[in-house]
C-alpha positions as CSV (number, residue, x, y, z in Angstrom):
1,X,196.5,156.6,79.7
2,X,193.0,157.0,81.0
3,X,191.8,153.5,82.3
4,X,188.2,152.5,80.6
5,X,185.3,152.5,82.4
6,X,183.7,149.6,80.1
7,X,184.5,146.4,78.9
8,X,185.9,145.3,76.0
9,X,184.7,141.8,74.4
10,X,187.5,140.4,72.0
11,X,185.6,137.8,69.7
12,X,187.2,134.7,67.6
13,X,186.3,130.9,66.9
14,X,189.9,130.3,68.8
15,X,190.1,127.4,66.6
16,X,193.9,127.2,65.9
17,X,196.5,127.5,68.2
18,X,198.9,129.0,65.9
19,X,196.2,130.9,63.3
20,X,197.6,134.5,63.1
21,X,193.5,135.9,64.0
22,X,194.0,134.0,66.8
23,X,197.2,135.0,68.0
24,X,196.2,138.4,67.3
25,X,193.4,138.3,69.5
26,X,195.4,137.3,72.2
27,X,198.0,139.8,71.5
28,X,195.2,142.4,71.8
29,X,193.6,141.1,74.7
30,X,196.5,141.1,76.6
31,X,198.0,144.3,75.6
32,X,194.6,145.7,76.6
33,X,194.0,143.9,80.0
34,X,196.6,146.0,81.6
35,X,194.6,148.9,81.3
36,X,191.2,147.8,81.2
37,X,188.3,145.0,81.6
38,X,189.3,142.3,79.0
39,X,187.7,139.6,77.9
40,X,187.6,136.6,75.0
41,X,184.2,135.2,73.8
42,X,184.6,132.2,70.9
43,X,181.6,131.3,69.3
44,X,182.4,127.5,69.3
45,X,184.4,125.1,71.6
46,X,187.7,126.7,71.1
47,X,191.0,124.6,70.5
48,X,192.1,122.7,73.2
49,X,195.3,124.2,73.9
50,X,194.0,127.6,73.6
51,X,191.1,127.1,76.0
52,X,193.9,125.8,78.8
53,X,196.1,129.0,78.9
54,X,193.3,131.0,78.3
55,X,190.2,132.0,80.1
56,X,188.2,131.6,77.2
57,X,184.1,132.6,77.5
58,X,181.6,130.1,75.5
59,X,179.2,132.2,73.8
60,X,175.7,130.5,74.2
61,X,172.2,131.5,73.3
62,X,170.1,129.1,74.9
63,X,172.0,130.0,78.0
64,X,172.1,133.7,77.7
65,X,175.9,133.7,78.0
66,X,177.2,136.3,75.5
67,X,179.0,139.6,75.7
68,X,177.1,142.7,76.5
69,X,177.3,146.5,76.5
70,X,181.3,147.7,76.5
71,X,182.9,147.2,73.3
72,X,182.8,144.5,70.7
73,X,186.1,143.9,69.1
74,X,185.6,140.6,66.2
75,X,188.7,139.8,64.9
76,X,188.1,138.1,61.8
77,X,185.0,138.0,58.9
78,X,185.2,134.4,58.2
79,X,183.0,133.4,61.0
80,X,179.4,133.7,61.2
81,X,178.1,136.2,64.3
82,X,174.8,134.7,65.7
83,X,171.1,135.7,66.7
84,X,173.0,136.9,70.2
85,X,174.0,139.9,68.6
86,X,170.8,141.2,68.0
87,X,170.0,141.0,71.9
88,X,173.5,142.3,73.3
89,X,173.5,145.7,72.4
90,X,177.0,146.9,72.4
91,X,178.1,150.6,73.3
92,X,180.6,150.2,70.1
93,X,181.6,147.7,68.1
94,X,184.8,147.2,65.8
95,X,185.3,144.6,63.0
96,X,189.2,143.5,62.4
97,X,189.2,142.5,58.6
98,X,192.3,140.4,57.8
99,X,191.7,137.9,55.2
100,X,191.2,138.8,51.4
101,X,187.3,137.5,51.7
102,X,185.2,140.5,50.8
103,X,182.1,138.4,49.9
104,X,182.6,137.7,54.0
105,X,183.3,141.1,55.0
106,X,180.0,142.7,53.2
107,X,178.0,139.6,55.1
108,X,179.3,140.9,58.2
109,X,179.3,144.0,57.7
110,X,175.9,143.8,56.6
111,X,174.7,142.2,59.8
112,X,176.7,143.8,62.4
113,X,175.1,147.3,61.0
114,X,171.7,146.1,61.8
115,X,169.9,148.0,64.4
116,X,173.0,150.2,65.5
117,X,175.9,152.4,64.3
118,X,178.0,151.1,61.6
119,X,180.7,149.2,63.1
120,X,184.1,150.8,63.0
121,X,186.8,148.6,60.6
122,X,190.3,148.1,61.6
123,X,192.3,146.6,57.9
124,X,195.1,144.6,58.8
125,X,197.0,146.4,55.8
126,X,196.9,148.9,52.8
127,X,196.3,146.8,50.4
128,X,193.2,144.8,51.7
129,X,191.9,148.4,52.7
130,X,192.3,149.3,48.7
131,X,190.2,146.4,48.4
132,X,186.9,147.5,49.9
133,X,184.7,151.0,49.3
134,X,184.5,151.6,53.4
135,X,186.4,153.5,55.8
136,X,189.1,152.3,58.2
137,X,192.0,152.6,60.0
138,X,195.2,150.4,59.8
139,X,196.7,148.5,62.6
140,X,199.7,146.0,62.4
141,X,198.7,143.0,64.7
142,X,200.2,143.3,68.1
143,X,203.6,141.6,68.6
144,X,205.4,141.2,71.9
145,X,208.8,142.3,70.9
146,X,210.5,141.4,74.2
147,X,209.3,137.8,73.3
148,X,211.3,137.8,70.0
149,X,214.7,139.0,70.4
150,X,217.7,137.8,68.6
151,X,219.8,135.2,70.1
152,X,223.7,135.8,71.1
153,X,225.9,135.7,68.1
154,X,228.0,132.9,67.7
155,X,230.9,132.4,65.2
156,X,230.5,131.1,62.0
157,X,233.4,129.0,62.8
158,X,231.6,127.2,65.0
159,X,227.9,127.2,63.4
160,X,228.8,126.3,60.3
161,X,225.7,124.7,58.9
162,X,223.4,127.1,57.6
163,X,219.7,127.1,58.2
164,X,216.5,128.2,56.4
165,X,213.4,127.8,58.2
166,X,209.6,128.9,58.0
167,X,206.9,128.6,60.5
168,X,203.2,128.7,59.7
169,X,199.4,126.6,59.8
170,X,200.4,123.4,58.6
171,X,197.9,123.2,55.8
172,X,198.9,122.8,52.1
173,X,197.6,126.7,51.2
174,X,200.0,127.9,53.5
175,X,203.0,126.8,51.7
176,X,204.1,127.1,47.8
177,X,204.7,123.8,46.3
178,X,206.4,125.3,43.5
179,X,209.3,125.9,46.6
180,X,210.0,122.0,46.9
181,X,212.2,121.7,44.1
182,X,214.0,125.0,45.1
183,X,214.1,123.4,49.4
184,X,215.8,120.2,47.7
185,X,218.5,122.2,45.6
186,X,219.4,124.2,48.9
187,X,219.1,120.9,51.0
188,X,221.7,119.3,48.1
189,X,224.0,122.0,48.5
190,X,224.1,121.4,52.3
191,X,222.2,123.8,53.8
192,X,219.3,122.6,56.2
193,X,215.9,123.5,55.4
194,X,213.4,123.3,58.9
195,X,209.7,123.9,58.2
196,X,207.8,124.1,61.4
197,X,204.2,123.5,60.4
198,X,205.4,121.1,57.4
199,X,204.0,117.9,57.8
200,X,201.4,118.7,55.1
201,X,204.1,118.8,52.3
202,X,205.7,115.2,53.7
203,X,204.3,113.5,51.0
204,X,205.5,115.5,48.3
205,X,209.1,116.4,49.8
206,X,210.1,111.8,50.3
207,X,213.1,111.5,52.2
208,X,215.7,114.3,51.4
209,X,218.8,114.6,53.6
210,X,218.7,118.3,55.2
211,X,215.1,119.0,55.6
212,X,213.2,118.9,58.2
213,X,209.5,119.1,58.4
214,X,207.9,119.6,62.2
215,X,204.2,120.0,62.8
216,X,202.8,122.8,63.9
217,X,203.5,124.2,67.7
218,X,206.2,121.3,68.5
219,X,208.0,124.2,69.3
220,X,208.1,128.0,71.0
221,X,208.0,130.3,67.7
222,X,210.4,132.7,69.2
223,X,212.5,129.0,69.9
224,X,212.2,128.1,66.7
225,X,213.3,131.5,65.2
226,X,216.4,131.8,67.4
227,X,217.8,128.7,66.2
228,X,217.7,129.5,62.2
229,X,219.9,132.0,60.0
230,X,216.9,133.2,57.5
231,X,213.8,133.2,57.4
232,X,211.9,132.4,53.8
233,X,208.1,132.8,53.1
234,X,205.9,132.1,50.4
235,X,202.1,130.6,50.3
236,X,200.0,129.3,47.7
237,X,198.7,131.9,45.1
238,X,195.3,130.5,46.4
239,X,195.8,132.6,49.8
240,X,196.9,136.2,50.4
241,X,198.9,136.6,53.4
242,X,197.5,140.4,54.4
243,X,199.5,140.6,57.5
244,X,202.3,137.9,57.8
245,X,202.6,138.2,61.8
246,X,205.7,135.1,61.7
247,X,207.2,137.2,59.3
248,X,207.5,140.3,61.5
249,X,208.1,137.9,64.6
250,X,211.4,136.7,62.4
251,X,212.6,139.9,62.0
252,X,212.2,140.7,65.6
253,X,214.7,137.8,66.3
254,X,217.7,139.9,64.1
255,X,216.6,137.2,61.3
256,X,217.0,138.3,57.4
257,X,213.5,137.4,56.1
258,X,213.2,136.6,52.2
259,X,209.4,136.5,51.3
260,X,207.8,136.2,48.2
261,X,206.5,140.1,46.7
262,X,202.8,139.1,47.6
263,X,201.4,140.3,50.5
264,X,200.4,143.0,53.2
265,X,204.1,142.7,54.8
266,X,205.5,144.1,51.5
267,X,204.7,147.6,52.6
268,X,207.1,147.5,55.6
269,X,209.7,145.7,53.9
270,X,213.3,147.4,51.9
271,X,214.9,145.3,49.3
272,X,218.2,145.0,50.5
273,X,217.7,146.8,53.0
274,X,215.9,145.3,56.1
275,X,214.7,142.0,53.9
276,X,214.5,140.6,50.7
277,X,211.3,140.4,48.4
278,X,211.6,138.2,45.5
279,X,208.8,137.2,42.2
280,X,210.6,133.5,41.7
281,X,212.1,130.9,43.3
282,X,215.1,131.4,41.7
283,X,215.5,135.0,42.9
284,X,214.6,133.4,46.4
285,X,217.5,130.9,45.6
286,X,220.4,133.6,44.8
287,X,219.2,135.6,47.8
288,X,219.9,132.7,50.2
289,X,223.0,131.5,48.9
290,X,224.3,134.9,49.3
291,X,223.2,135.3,52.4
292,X,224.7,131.9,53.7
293,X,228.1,133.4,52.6
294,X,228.0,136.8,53.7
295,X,227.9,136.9,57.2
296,X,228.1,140.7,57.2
297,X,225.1,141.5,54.9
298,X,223.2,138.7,57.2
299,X,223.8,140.8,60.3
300,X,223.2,144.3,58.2
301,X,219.9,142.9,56.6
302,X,219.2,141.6,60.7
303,X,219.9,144.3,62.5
304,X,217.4,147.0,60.6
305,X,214.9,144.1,60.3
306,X,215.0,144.6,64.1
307,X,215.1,148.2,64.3
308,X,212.1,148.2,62.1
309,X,209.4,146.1,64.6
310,X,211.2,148.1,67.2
311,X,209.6,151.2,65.7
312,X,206.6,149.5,64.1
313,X,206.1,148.6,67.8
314,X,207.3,151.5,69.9
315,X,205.8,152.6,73.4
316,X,203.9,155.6,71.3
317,X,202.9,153.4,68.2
318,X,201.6,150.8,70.9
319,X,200.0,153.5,73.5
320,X,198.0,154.7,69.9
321,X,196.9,151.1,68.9
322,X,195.7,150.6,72.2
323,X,193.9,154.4,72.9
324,X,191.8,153.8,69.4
325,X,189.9,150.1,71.9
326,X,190.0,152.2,74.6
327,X,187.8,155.1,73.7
């Protein structure tokens, strides 16, 4: 692969250190900083833990500190895009749309069109592309499958509490509350229920024996995921989850994933085949009791969950993500 003779400017608010925009950024950035001049702008004082690993660039006006020339990657429509732009003339710029917000996206579409060519629109799935009348291409956020690998197997006669856990923002939209009553009855029938991101539902989940609520980032994700027998997703019908990055992350760890039938993961999902998609939480519930006593199907439903990011994320699917920044 050709190395590029510009730079690339990678563009985000960096606000949350486990927001799936952000993490996709970063995934970008350093997929692409192998092969060429990299770099991350925010647009305000990005989060604190974010700004330590990273080398993070302050985008400021008044101090004519912004991104220039090379080409403008903004990953995200839901934050505004100030009078810099105007003065930084980029050779090419691409907008990542990735949240259900089309009032957003026509804003900045709108104003990133001003002046120069149209920018180019990367939709983090099929379905939010169905959702707006302008061409795209799209691209599964990056995921560093060598981070996320299955842990060792280990007999059931020696693990035999099974686990249920989810990762995610710890904000209330993230999360169904219509699931608490189903976490209790699974929690009752003694298996343990570990929500990392959590601590928003504290109030409405008291003190029931088996579940376990963690904030946010108290733990690696690929940690986290390695130490957990399924993997069960569902968010508020107020949010649309169009890409579901900790689901795929899960199912690079050999995990059987069981997510609600809402969302841009459905597409690379197989009922019964490499995860489970259910409408109700009682569907959800006969899916995990199953799979707590069928060891077998567990491993089936984990193994081709695996081969599936393995091929989402192959040297050539990668090598094409990358060659569409790098042009």
């Amino acid at each position: 692969m050709q190395t590029l003779k510009h730079d690339i400017h990678i563009i985000n608010p960096f606000l949350n250190a486990s927001g799936g925009s952000e993490q996709r950024s970063l995934a970008l950035y350093n997929a692409l900083n192998k092969r060429a001049r990299a770099h991350l702008w925010s647009t305000v004082p990005p989060h604190e833990q974010l700004a330590k690993e990273n080398s993070i660039n302050l985008i400021s006006l008044p101090k004519y500190h912004f991104p220039s020339n090379g080409t403008f990657v903004f990953v995200g429509v839901y934050f505004k895009i100030g009078l810099w732009y105007l003065l930084a003339r980029p050779r090419r710029t691409i907008l990542v749309y990735n949240t259900r917000t089309p009032r957003y996206f026509n804003k900045r579409y709108s104003k990133l069109s001003f002046g120069f060519n149209k920018p180019e629109i990367v939709f983090a799935c099929e379905s939010l592309k169905d959702t707006i009348n302008v061409p795209g291409i799209v691209e599964p956020s990056i995921i560093d499958i060598t981070s996320f690998i299955p842990r060792k197997k280990i007999s059931s006669k020696y693990n035999p509490t099974f686990v249920v856990g989810r990762l995610s923002r710890d904000v209330l939209y993230k999360h169904c509350l219509d699931d608490i009553p189903m976490y209790k009855k699974l929690a009752a029938h003694n298996i343990k229920i570990r929500i990392m991101g959590g601590t928003c539902l504290d109030t409405h989940m008291d003190s029931t024996i088996n579940i376990e609520l963690l904030p946010e980032c108290s733990l690696e994700a690929a940690a986290f995921l390695q130490n957990i027998d399924c993997f069960y997703y569902r968010v508020s019908h107020t949010w649309y989850e169009t890409f579901g990055r900790v689901i795929f992350e899960a199912m690079a760890c050999g995990l059987p994933v069981v997510c609600e039938n809402r969302g841009g993961y459905c597409g690379y999902i197989k009922h019964g085949v490499n995860g489970f998609l259910c409408n109700t939480q009682d569907e959800a519930y006969a899916i995990i009791n199953r799979l707590k006593h069928d060891h077998a199907l567990r491993d089936a439903i984990g193994t081709a969950a695996r081969k599936t990011v393995e091929n989402m994320y192959s040297r050539h699917n990668l090598n094409s993500t990358l060659e569409f920044y790098l042009r």
